[in-house]
PDB file of N, CA, C and O in Angstrom:
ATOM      1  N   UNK A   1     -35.385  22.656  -7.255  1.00  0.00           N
ATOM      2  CA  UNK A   1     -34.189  21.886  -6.991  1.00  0.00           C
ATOM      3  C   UNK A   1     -33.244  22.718  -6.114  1.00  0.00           C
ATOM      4  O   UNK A   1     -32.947  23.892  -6.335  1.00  0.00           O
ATOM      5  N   UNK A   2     -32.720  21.815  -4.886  1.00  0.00           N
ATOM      6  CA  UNK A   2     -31.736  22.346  -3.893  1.00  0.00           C
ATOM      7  C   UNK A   2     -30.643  22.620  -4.460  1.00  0.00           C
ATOM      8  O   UNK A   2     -30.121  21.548  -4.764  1.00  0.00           O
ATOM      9  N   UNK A   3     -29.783  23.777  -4.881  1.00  0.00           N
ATOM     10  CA  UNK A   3     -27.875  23.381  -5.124  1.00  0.00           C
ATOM     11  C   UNK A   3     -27.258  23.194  -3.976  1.00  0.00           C
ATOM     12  O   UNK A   3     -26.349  22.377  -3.833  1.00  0.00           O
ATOM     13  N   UNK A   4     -27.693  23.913  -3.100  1.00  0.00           N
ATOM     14  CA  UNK A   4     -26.971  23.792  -1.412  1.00  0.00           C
ATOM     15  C   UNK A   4     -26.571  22.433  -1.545  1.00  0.00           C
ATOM     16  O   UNK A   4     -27.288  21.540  -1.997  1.00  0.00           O
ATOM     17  N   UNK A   5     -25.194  22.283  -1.064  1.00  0.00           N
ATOM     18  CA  UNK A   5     -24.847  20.941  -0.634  1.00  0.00           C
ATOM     19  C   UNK A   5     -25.055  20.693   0.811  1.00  0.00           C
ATOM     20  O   UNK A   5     -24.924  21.448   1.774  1.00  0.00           O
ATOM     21  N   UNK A   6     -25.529  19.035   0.700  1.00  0.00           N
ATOM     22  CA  UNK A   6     -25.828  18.760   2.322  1.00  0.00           C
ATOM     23  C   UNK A   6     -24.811  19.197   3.117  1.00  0.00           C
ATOM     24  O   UNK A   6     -23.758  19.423   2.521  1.00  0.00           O
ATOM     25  N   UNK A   7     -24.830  19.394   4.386  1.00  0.00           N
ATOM     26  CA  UNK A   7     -23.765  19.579   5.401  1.00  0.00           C
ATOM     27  C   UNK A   7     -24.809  18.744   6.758  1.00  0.00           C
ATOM     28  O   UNK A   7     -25.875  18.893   7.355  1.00  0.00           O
ATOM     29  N   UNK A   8     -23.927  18.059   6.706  1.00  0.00           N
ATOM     30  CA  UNK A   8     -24.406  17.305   7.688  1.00  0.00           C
ATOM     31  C   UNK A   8     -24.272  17.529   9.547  1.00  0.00           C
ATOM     32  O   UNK A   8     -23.542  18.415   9.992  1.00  0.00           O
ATOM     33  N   UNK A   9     -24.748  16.983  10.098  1.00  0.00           N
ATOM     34  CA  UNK A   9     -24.370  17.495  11.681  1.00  0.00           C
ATOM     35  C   UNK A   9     -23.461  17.080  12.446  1.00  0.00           C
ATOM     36  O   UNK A   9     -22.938  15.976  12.593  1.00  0.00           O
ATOM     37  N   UNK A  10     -23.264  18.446  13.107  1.00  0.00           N
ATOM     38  CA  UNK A  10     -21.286  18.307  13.889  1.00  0.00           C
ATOM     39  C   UNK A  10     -21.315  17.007  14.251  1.00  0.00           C
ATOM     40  O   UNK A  10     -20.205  16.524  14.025  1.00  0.00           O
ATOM     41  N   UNK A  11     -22.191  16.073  14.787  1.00  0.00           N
ATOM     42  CA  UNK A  11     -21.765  14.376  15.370  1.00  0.00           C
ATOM     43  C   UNK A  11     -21.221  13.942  14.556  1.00  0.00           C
ATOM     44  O   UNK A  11     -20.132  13.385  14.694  1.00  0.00           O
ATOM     45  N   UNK A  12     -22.017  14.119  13.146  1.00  0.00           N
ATOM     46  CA  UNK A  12     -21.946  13.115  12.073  1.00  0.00           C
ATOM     47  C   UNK A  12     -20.321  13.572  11.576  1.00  0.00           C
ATOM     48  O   UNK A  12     -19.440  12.716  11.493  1.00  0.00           O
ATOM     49  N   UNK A  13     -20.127  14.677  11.340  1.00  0.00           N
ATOM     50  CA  UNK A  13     -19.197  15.313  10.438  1.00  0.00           C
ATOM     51  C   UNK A  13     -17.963  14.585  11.645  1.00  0.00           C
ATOM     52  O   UNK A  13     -17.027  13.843  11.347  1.00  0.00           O
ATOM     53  N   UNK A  14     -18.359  15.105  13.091  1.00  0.00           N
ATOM     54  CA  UNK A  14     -17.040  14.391  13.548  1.00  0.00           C
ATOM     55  C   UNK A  14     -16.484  13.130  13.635  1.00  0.00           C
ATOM     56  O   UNK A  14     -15.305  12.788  13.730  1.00  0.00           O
ATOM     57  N   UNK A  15     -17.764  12.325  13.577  1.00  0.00           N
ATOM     58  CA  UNK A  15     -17.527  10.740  13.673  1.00  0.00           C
ATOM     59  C   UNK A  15     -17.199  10.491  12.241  1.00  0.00           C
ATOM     60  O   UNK A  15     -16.362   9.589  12.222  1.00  0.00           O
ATOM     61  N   UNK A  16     -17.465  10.862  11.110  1.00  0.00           N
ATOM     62  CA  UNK A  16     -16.845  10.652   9.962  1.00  0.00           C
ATOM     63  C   UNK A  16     -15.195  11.351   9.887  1.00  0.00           C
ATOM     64  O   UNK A  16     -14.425  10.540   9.374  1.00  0.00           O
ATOM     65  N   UNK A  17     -14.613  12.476  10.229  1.00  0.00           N
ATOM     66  CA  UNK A  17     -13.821  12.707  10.271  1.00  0.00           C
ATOM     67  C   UNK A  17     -12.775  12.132  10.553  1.00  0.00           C
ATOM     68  O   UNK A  17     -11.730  12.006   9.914  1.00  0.00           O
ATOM     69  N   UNK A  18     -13.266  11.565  12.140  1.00  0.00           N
ATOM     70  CA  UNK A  18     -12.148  10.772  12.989  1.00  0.00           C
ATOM     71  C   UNK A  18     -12.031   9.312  12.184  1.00  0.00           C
ATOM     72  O   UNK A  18     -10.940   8.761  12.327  1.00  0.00           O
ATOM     73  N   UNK A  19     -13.123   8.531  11.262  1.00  0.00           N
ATOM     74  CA  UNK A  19     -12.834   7.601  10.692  1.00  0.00           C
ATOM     75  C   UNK A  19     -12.061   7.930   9.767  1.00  0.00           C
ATOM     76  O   UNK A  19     -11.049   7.232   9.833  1.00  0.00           O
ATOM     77  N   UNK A  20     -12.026   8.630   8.952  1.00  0.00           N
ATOM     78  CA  UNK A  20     -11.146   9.108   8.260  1.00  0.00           C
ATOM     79  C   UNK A  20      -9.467   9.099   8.400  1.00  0.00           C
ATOM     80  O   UNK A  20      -8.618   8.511   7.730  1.00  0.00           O
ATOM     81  N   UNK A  21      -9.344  10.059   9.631  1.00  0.00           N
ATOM     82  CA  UNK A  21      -8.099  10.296  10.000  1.00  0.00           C
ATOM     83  C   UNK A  21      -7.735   8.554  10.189  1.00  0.00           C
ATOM     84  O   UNK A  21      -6.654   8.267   9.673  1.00  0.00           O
ATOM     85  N   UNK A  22      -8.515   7.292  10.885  1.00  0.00           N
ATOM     86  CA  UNK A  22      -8.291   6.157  11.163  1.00  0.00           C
ATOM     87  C   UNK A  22      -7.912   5.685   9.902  1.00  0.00           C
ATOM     88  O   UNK A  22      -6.762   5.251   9.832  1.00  0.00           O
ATOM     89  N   UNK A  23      -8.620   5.662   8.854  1.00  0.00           N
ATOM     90  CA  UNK A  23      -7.986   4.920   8.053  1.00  0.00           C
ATOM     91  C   UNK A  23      -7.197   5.462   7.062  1.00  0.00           C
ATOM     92  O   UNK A  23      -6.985   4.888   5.993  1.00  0.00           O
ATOM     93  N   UNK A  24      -6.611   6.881   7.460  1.00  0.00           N
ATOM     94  CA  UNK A  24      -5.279   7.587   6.855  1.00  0.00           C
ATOM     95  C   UNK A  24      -4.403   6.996   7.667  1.00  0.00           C
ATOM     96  O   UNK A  24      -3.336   6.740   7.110  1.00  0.00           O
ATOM     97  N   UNK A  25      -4.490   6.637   8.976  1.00  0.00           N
ATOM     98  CA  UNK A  25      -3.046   6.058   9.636  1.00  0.00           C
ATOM     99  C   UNK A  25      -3.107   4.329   9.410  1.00  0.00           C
ATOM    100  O   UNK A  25      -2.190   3.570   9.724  1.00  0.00           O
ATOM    101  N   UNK A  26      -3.883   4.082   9.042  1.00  0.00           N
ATOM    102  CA  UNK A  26      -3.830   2.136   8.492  1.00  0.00           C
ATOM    103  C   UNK A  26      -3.430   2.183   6.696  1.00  0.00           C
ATOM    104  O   UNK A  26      -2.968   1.315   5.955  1.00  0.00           O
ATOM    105  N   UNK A  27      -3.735   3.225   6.513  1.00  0.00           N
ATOM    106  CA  UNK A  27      -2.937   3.208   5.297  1.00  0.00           C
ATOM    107  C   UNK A  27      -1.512   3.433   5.384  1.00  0.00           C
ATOM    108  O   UNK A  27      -0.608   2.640   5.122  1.00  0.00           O
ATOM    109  N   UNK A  28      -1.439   4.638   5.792  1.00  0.00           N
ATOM    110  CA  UNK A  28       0.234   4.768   6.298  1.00  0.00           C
ATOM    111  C   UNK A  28       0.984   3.714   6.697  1.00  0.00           C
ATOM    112  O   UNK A  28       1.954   3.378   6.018  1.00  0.00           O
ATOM    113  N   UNK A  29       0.503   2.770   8.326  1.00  0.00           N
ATOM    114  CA  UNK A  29       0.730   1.837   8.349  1.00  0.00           C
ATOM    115  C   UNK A  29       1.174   0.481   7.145  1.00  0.00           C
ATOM    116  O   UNK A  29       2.238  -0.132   7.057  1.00  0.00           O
ATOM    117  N   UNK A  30      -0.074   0.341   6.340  1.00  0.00           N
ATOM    118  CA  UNK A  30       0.069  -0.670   5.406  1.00  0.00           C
ATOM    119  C   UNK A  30       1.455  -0.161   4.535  1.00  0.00           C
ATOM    120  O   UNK A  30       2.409  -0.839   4.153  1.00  0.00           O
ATOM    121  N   UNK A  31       1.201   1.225   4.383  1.00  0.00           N
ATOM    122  CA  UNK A  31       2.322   1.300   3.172  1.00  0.00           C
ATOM    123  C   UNK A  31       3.583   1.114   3.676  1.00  0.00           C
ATOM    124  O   UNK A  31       4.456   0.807   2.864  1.00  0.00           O
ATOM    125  N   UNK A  32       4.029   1.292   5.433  1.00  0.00           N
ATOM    126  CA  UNK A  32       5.388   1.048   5.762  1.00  0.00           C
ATOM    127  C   UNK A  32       5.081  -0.498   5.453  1.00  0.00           C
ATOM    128  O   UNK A  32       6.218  -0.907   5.214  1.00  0.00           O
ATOM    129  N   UNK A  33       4.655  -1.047   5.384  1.00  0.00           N
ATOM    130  CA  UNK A  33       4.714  -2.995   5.539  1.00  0.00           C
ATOM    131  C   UNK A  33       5.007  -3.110   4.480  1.00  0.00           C
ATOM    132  O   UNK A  33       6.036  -3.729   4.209  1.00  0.00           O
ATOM    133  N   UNK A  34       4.214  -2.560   3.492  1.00  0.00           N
ATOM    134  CA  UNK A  34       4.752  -3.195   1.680  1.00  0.00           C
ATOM    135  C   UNK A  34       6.440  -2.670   1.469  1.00  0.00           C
ATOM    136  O   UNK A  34       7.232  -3.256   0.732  1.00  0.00           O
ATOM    137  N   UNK A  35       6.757  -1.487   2.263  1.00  0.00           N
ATOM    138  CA  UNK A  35       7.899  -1.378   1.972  1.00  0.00           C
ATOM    139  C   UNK A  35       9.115  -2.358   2.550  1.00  0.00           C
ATOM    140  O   UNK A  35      10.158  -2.700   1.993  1.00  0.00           O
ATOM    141  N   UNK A  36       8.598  -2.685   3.873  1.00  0.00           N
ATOM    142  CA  UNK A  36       9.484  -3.407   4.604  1.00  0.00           C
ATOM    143  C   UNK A  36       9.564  -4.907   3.711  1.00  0.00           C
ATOM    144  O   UNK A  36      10.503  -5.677   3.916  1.00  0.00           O
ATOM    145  N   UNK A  37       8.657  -5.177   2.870  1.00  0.00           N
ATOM    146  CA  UNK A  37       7.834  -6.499   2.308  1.00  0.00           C
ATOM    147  C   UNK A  37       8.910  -5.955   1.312  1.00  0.00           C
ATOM    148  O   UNK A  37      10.013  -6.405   1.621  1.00  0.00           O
ATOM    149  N   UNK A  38       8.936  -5.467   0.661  1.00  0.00           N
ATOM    150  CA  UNK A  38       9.997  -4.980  -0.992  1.00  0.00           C
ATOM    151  C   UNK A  38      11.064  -4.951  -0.410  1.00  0.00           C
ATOM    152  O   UNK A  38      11.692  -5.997  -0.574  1.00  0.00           O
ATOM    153  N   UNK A  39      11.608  -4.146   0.262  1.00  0.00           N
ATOM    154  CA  UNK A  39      13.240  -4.280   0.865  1.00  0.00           C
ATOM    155  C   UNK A  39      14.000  -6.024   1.427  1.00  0.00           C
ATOM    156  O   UNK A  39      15.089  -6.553   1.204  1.00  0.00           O
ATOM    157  N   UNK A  40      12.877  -6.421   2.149  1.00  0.00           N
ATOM    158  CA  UNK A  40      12.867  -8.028   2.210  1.00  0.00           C
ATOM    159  C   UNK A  40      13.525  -8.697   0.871  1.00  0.00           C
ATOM    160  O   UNK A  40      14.709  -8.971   0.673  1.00  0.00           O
ATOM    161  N   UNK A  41      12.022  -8.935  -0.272  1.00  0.00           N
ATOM    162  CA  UNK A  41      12.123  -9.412  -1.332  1.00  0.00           C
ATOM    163  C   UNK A  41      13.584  -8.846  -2.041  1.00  0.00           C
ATOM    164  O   UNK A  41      14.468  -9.606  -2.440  1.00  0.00           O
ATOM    165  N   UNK A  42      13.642  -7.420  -2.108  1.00  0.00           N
ATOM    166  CA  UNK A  42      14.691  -7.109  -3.151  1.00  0.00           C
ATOM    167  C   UNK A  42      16.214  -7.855  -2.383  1.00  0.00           C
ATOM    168  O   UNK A  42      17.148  -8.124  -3.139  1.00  0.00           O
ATOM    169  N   UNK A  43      16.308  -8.063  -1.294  1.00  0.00           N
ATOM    170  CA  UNK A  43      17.310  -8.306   0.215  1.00  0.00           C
ATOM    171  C   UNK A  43      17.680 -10.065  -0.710  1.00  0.00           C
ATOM    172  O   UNK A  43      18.829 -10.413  -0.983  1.00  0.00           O
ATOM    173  N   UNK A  44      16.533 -10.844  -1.009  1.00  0.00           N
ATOM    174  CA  UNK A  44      16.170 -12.120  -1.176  1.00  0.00           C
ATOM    175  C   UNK A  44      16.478 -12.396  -2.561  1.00  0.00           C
ATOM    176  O   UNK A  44      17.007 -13.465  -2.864  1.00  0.00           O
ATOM    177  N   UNK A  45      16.165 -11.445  -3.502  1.00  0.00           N
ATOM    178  CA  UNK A  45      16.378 -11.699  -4.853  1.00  0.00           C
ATOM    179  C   UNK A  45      18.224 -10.965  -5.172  1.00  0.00           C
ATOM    180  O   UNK A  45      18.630 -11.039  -6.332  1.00  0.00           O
ATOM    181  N   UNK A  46      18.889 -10.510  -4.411  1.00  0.00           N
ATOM    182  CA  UNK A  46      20.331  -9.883  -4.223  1.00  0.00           C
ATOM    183  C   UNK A  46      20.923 -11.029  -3.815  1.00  0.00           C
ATOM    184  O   UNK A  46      22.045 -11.267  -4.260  1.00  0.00           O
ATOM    185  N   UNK A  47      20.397 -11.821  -3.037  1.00  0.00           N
ATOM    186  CA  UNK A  47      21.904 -12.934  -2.246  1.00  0.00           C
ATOM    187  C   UNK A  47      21.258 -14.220  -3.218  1.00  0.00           C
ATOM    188  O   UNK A  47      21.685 -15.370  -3.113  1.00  0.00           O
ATOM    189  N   UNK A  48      20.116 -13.811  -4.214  1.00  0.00           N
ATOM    190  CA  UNK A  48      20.284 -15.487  -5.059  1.00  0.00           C
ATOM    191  C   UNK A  48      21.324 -15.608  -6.462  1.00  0.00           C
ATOM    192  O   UNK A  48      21.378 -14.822  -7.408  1.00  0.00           O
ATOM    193  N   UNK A  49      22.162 -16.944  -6.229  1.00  0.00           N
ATOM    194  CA  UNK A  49      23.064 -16.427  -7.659  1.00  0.00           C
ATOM    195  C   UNK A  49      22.282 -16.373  -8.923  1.00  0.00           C
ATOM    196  O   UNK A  49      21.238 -16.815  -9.402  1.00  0.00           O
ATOM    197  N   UNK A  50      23.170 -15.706  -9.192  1.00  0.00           N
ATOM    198  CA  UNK A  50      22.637 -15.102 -11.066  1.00  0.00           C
ATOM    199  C   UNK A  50      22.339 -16.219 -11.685  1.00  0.00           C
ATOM    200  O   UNK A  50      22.979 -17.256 -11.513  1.00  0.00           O
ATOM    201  N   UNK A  51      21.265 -16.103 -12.520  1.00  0.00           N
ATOM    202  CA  UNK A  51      21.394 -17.337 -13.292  1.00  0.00           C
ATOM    203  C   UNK A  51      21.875 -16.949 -14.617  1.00  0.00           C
ATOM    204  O   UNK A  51      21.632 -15.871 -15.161  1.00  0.00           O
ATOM    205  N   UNK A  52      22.738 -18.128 -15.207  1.00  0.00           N
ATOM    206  CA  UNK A  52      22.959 -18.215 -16.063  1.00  0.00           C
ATOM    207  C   UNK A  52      22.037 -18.415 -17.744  1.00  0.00           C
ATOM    208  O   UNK A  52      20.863 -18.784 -17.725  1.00  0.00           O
ATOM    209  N   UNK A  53      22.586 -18.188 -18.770  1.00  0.00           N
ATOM    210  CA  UNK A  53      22.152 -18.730 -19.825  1.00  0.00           C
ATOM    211  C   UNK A  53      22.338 -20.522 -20.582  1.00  0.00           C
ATOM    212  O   UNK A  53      23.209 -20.842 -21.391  1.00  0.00           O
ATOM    213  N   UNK A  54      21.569 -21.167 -20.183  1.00  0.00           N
ATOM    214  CA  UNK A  54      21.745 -22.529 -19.918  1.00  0.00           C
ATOM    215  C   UNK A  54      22.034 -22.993 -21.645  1.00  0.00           C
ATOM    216  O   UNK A  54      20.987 -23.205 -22.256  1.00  0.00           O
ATOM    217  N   UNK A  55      22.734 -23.084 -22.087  1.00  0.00           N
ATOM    218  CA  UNK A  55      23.101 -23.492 -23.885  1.00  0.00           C
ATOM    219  C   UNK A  55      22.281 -25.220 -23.551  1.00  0.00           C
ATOM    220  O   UNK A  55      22.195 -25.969 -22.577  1.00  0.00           O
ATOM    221  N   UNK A  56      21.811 -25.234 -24.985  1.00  0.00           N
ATOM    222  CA  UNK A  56      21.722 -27.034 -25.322  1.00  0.00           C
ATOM    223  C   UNK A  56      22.399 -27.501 -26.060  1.00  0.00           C
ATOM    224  O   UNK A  56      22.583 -27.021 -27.179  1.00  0.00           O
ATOM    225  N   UNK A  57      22.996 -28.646 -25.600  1.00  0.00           N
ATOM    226  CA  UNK A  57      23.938 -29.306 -26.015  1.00  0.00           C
ATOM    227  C   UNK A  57      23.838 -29.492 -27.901  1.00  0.00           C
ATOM    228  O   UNK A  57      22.784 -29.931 -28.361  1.00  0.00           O
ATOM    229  N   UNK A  58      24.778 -29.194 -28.679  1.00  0.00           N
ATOM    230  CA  UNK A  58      24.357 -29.234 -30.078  1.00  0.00           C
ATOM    231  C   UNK A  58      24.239 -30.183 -30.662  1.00  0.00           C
ATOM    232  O   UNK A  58      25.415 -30.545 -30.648  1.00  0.00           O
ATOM    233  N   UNK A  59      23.637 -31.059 -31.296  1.00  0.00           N
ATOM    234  CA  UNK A  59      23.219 -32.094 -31.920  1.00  0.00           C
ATOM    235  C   UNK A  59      24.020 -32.576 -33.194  1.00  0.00           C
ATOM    236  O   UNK A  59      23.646 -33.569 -33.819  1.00  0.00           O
TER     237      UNK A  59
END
């Protein structure tokens, strides 16, 4: 049995790399959107009036 871990070849290692780095910046990306998406919502749920506690009429 091998322990050596594979190491694969400089193409491979670089073309995996650079995907990598790609979808570290689409994450980044995504995460500014959810924020802009929450600042929105929280923006939306601030200018709605409060609601009240609605009583029923007593019988």
């Amino acid at each position: 049995m091998n322990n050596q871990p594979y190491v694969p070849p400089p193409e491979v290692r670089e073309r995996l790399s650079a995907n990598l780095k790609k979808t570290e910046e689409e994450m980044k990306e995504m995460g500014k959107s959810l924020d802009k998406l929450l600042a929105h919502l929280d923006a939306q749920i601030a200018s709605q009036p409060k609601r009240t506690k609605q009583t029923l009429p007593q019988n």
